[in-house]
SETI-46392 format. One line per field, with one value per residue (C-alpha): x, y, z; residue in three letters. Coordinates in pm, 1 decimal. Last residue first. Layout:
X: [X  ...]
Y: [Y  ...]
Z: [Z  ...]
residu: [Ala  ...]
This chain:
X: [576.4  701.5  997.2  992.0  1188.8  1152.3  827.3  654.3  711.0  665.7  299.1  241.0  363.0  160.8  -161.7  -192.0  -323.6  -551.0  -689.3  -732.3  -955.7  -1113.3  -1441.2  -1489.5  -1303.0  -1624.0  -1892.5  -2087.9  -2133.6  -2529.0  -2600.3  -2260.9  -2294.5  -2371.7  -2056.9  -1730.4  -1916.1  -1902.1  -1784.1  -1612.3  -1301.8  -1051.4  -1269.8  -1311.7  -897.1  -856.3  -1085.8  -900.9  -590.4  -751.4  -887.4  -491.5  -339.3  -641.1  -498.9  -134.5  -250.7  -380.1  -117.9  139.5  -89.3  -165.8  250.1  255.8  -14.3  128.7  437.1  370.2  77.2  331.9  282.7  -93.4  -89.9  -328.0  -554.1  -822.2  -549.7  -380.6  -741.1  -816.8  -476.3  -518.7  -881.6  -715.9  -460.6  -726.1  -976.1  -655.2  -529.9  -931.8  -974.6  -688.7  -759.2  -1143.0  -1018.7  -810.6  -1097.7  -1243.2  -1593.5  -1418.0  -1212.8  -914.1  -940.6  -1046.1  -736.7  -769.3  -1015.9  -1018.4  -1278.5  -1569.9  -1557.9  -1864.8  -1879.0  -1464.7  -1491.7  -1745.4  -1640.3  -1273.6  -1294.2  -1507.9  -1317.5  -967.9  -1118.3  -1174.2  -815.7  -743.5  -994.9  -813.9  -459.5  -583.7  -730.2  -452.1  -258.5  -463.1  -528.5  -226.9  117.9  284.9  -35.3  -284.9  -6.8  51.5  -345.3  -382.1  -99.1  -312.7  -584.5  -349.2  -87.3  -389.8  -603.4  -385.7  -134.6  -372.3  -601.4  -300.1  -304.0  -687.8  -584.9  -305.8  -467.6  -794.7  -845.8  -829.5  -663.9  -345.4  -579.0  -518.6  -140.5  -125.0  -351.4  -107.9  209.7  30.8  -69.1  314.4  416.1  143.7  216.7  581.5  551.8  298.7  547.0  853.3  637.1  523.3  220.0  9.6  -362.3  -416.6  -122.5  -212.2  -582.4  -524.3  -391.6  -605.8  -883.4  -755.9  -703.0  -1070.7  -1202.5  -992.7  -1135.9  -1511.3  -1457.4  -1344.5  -1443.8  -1365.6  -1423.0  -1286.1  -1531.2  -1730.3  -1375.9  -1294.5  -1575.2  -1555.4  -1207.7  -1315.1  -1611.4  -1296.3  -1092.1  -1374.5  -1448.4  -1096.3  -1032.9  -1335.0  -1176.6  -820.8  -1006.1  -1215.9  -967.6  -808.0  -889.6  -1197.1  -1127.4  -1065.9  -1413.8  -1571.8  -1409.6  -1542.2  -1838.6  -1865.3  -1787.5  -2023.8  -2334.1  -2336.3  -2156.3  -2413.9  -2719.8  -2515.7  -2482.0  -2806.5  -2901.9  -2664.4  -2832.0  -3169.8  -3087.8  -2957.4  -3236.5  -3489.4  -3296.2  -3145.7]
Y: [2459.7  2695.3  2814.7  3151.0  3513.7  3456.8  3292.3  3298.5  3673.9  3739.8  3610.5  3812.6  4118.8  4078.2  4016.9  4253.4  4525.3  4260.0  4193.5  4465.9  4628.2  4339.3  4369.7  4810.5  4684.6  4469.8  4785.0  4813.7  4574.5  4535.2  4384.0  4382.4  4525.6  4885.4  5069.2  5228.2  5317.8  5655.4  5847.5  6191.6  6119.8  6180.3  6067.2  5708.4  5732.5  5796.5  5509.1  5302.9  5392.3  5334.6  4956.2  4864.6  5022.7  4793.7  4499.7  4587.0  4603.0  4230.6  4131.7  4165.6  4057.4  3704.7  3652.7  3675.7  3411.5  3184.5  3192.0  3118.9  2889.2  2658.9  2380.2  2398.5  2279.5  1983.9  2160.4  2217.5  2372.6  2555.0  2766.7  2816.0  2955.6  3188.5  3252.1  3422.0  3614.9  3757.1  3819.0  4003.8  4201.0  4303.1  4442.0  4641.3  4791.9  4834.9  4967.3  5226.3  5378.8  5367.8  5587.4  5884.2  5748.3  5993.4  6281.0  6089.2  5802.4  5594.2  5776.7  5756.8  5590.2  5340.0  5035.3  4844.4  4975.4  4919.9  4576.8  4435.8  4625.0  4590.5  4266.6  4131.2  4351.3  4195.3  3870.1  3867.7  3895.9  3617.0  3381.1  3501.9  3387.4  3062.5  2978.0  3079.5  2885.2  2515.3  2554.2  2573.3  2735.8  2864.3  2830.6  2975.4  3242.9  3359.7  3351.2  3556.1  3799.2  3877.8  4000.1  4280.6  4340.4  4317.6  4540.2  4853.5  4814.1  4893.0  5167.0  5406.5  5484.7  5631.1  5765.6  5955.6  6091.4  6215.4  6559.4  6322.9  6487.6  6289.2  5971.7  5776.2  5857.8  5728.1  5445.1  5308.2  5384.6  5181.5  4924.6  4870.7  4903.9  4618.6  4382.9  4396.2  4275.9  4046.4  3884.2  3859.7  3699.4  3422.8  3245.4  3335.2  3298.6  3554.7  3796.1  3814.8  3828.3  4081.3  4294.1  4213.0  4338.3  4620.4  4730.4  4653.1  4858.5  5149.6  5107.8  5068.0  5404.2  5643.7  5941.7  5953.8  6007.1  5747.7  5557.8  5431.3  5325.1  5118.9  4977.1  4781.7  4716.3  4562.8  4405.9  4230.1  4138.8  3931.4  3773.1  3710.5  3537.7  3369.2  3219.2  3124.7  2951.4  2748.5  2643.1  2507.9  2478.8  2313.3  2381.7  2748.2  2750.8  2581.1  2843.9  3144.5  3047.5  2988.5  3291.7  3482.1  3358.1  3333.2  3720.9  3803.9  3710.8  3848.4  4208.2  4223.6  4159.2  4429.0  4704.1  4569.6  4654.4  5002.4  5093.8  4999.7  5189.3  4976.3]
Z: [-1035.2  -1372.8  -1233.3  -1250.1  -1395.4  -1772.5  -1898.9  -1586.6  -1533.1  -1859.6  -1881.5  -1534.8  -1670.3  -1975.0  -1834.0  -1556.6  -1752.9  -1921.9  -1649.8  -1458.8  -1732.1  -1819.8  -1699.4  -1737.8  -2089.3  -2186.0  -2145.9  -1804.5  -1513.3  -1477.7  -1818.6  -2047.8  -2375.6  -2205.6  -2291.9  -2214.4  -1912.7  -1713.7  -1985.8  -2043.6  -2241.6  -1962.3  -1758.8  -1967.0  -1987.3  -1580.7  -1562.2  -1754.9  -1567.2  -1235.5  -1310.8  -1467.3  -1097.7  -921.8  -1155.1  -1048.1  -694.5  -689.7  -908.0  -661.5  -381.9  -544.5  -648.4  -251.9  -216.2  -515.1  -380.6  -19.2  -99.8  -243.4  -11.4  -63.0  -409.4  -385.7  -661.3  -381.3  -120.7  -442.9  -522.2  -128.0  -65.8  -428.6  -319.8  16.7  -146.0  -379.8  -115.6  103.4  -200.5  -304.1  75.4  74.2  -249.7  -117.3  224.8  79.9  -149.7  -520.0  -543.4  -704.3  -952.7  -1122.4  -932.3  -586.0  -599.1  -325.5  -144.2  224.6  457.3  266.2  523.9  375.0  43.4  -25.9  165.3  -97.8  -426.7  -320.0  -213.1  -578.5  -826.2  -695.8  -664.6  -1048.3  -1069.3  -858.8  -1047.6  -1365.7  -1261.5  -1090.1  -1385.4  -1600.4  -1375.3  -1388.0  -1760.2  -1949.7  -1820.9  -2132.4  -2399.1  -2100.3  -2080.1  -2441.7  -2460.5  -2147.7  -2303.2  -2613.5  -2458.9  -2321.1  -2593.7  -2848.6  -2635.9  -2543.8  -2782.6  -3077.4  -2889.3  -2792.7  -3192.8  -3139.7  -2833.3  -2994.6  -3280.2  -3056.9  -3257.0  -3568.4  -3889.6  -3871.9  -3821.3  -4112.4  -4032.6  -3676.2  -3766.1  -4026.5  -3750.4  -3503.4  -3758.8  -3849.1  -3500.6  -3383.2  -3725.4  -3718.4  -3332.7  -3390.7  -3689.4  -3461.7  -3213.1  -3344.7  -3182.7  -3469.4  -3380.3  -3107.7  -3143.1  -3498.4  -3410.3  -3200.5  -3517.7  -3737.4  -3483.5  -3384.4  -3768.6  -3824.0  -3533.0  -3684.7  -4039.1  -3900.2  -3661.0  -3939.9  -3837.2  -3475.6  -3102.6  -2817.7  -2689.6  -2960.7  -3180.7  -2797.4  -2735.7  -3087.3  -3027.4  -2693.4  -2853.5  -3108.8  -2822.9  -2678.4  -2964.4  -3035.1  -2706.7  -2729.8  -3037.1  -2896.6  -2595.6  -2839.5  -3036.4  -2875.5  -2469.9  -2359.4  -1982.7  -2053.1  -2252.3  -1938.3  -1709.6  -1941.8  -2004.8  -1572.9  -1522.8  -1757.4  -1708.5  -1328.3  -1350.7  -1541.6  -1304.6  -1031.1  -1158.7  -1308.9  -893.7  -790.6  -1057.9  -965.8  -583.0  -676.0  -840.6  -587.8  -281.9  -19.8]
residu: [Unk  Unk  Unk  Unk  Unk  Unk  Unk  Unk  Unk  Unk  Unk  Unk  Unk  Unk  Unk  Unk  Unk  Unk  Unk  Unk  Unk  Unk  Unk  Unk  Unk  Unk  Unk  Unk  Unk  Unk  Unk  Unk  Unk  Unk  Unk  Unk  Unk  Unk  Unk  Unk  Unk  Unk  Unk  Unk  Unk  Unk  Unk  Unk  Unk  Unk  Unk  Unk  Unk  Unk  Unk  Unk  Unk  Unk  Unk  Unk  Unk  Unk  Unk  Unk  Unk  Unk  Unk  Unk  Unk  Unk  Unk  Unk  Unk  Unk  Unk  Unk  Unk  Unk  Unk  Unk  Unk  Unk  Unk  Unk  Unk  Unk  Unk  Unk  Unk  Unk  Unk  Unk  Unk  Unk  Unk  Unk  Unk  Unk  Unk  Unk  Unk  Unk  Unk  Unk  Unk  Unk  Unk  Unk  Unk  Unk  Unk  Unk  Unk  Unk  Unk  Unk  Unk  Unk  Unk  Unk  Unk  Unk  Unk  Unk  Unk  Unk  Unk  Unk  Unk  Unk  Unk  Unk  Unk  Unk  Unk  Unk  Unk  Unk  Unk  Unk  Unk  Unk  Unk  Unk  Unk  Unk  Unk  Unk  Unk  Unk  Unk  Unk  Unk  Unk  Unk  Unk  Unk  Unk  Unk  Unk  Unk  Unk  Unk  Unk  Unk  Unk  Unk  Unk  Unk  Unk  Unk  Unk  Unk  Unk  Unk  Unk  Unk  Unk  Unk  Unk  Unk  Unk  Unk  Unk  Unk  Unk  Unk  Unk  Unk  Unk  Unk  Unk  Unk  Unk  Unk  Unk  Unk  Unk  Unk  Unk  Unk  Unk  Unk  Unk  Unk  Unk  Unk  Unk  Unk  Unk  Unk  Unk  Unk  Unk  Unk  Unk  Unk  Unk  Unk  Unk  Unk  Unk  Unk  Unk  Unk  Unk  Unk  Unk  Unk  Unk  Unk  Unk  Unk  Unk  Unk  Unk  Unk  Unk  Unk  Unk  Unk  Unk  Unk  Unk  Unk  Unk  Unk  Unk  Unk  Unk  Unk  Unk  Unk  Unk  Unk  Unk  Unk  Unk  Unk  Unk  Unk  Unk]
């Protein structure tokens, strides 16, 4: 394995034994700290985002992401999120009339607030035990397709969008996420609903890969690799959350309307 590559796999691991375990123990904690990552988080993300996408008025845009996310954050109440994402959307879109990336720049506000957002709505639905589950399938996602997807290679998922992305890595991240989601309800005595969980597992499995492809497709699309460097070994904030926050909201509204909570 070449020298660069090895470092790159080993920054990798260092920050992922940082970083997952923060996370857990914050999720544990619960208010306020959950609420206040959350923010932080959202507020890199708008910070990536005003870097990423060209500008002239980066600090005003980054602010207006982060009002906004922190309405979804902090609130709870819909009605006023709502107000405050069109309202902002429409604020941006004029600021911006001049800006040769208008719509991206707009694109920006429901793009992390709806997405951050949602893993607050659902830690406050379904508390600790399922968003935990939730993000450890996600992460599992990354983990099978990076794993099986250089160890099988074969045909490219999607070759115009992300190059290095193949069949056998989306297969691969559906089967490790199924399989932590058995392993996650065996240890929580949950084992009898392995079914649901397992299938609800695979769902999100593809809609995090689908979330992965359309922020690449936006980084080509804009001519990076990375949307940054904040993040030793993995990139910018959004190449971490990229599945997860696309699969965020469907999965919040899924266990608001369509499940029974179990």
């Amino acid at each position: 394995m070449e020298k660069s590559k090895l470092i790159s796999i080993m920054k990798r691991i260092i920050t992922t034994l940082v970083l997952v375990p923060l996370t857990i123990g914050v999720l544990y904690i619960g208010y306020p700290f959950v609420q206040l990552f959350a923010l932080l988080v959202g507020t890199l993300m708008a910070w990536e985002w005003v870097n990423m996408v060209p500008n002239r008025n980066a600090v005003t845009y980054a602010l207006i992401y982060t009002f906004v996310l922190a309405v979804a954050i902090l609130t709870g109440i819909w009605s006023v999120y709502f107000v405050s994402l069109i309202g902002c959307m429409l604020l941006i879109g004029i600021k911006s009339k001049d800006e040769e990336w208008r719509k991206m720049l707009m694109l920006g506000v429901p793009y992390i607030t709806i997405g951050i957002g949602s893993i607050i709505w659902l830690y406050e639905l379904v508390s600790f035990s399922v968003t935990l589950w939730f993000l450890l399938v996600v992460w599992c996602v990354d983990i099978g397709g990076y794993v099986v997807g250089c160890s099988l290679r074969g045909p490219k998922l999607a070759p115009k969008i992300s190059p290095n992305k193949t069949w056998s890595g989306l297969i691969g991240g559906v089967l490790f996420s199924v399989s932590a989601s058995a392993i996650f309800c065996y240890f929580v005595g949950a084992s009898e609903h392995n079914l649901f969980y397992g299938t609800l597992a695979a769902m999100i499995a593809v809609i995090a890969q689908i979330g992965d492809l359309v922020e690449s497709h936006i980084k080509r699309t804009l001519g990076l690799k990375d949307s940054s460097q904040l993040i030793p070994g993995h990139g910018g904030v959004f190449d971490r959350v990229d599945g997860l926050i696309f699969a965020a909201p469907i999965v919040f509204l899924l266990f608001k309307y369509a499940l029974f909570l179990i």
